[in-house]
C-alpha positions in Angstrom: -14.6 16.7 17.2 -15.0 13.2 16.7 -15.6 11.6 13.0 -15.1 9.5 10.9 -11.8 8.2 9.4 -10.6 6.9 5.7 -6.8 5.5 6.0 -5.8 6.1 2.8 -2.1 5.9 1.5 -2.4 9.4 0.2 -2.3 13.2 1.5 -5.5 14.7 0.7 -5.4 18.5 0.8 -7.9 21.2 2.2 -9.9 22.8 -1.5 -8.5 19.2 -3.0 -11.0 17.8 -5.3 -10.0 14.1 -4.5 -12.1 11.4 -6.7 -12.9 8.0 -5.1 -13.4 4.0 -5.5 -15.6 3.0 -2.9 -16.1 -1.3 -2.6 -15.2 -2.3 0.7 -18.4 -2.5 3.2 -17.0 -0.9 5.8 -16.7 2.3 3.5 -20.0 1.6 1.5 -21.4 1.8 5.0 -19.4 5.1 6.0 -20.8 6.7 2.8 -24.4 5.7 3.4 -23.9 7.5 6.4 -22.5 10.5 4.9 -25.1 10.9 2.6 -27.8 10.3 5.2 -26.8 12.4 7.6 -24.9 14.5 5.8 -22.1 14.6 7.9 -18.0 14.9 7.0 -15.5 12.3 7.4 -11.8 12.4 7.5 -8.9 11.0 4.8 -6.3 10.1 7.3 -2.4 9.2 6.1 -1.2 5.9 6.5 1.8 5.3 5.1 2.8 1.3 6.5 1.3 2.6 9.7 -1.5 5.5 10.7 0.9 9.0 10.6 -2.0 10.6 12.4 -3.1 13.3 10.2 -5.5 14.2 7.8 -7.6 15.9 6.3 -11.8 16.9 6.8 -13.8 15.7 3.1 -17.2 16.8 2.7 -19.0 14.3 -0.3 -19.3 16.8 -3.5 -20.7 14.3 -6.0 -21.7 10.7 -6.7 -20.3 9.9 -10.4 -21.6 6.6 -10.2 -23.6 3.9 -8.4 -22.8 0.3 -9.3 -25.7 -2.6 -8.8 -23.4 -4.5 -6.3 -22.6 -1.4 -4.5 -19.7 -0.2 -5.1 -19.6 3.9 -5.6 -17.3 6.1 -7.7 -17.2 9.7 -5.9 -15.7 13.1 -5.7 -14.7 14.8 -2.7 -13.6 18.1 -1.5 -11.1 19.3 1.2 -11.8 21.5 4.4 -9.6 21.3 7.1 -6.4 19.9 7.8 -6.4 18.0 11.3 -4.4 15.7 14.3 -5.6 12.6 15.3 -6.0 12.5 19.1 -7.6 9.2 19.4 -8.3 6.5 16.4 -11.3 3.8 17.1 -10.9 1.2 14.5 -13.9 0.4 14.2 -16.0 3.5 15.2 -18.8 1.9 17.9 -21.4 -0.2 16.2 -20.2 0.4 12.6 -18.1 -1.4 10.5 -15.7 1.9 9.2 -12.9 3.2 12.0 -13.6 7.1 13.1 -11.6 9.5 15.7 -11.4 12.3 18.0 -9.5 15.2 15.8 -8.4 18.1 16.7 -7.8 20.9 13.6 -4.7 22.6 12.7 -4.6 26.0 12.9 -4.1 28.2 9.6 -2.9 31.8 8.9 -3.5 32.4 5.3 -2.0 36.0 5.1 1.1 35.9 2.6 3.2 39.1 1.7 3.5 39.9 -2.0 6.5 39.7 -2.4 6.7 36.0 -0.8 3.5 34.8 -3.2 5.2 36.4 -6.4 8.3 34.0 -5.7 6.1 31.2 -5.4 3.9 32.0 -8.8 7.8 32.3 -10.7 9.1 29.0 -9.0 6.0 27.4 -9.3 5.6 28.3 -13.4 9.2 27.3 -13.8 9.0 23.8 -12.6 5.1 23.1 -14.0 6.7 24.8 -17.0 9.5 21.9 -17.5 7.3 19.2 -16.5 4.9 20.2 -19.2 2.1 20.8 -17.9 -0.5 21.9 -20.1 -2.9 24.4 -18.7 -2.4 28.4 -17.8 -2.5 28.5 -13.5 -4.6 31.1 -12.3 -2.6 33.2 -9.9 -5.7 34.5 -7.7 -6.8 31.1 -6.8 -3.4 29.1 -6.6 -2.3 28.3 -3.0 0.6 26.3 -1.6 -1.5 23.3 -1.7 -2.9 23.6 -5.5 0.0 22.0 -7.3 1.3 20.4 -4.8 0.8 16.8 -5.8 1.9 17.4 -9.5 5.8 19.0 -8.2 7.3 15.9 -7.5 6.8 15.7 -3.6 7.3 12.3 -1.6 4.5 11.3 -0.1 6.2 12.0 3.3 6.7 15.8 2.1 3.2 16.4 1.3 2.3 15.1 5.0 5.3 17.6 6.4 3.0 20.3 4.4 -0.1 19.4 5.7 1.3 19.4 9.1 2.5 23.7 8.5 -0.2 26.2 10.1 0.4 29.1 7.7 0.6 29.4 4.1 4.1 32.1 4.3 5.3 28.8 5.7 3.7 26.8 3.5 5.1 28.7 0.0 8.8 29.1 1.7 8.6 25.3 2.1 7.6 24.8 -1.5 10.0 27.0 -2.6 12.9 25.6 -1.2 11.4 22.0 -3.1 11.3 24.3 -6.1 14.9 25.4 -6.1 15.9 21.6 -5.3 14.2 20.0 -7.7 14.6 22.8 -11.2 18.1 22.1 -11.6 17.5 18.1 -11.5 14.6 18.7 -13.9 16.9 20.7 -16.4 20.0 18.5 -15.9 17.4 15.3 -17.0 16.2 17.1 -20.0 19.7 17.9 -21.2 20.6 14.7 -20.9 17.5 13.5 -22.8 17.9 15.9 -25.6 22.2 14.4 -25.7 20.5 10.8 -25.8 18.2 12.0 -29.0 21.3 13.5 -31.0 23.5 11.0 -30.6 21.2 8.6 -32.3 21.3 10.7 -35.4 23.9 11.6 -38.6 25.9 14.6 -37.7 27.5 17.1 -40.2 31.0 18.0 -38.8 33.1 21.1 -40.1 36.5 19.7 -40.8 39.0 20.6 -38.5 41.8 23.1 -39.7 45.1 22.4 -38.1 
């Protein structure tokens, strides 16, 4: 399939709601185009150079319109994909596009596999305080995945896994790396804080 292509230095994930800045004419041009002809476009990875893949965006909402044409938008995420061929720019406009080929996906997880995931996943979100309640039937691998303290490099290795058992084991091995740090941090924090203040000692018999 052949669309086309926004390098961004982001992973955009498929169901992601990803707001957007649009000023440069080439991409004022791609989303008059999008809007016309209501077609998709990709968000593509580039991280110092294109990492060839991406995800499909379909255009959910305009937030704004500026006079000097500059657009404020939100999008939402399809389908992960490979770029097989990038034209930069696309013939006869000003944006780049590409021939993409979609990543497969298995979505079946086991139970027991999704119900270490939700306690993993409310741990960390738990110590990095975040403050709404998940819901469990809607949460995927991808949901939380830019607030858990992945590289930008691991949430392109995510993108890039076909099935979502693969995609929770992955995010629960980040979980298990990255609790213990997140403790060890807040320990030290709360040391920090008491060491600032008076402290009432019992004497020491001996």
């Amino acid at each position: 399939m052949y669309i086309p292509l926004f390098p961004l230095k982001l992973v955009a994930f498929p169901e992601e709601k990803l707001n957007l800045h649009i000023f440069e004419p080439r991409y004022r041009e791609l989303l008059n185009d999008v809007e016309k002809e209501e077609i998709t476009f990709g968000v593509c990875s580039f991280f110092d150079k294109l990492t060839g893949f991406g995800t499909e965006v379909k255009l959910e909402r305009i937030y704004q319109r500026y006079e000097d044409g500059r657009l404020d938008i939100m999008t939402k995420g399809l389908r992960a994909f490979k770029i097989l061929n990038f034209d930069n720019p696309m013939k006869g406009k000003l944006y780049a596009g590409g021939e993409v080929e979609f990543l497969p996906n298995n979505p079946v997880v086991t139970d027991a596999l999704n119900f270490e995931f939700l306690f993993y996943l409310k741990e960390i979100l738990y110590l990095l305080n975040y403050p709404h309640e998940i819901n469990e039937k809607e949460v995927t691998s991808f949901t939380y995945a830019h607030k858990v303290g992945l590289k930008l490099e691991e949430e392109l290795e995510l993108l890039q896994l076909t099935s979502e058992e693969d995609r929770m084991r992955y995010m629960i091995s980040h979980f298990k790396r990255m609790i213990p740090v997140i403790k060890a941090v807040e320990k030290a924090r709360e040391k920090i804080k008491q060491n600032g203040h008076f402290k009432h000692l019992d004497p020491l018999n001996f």
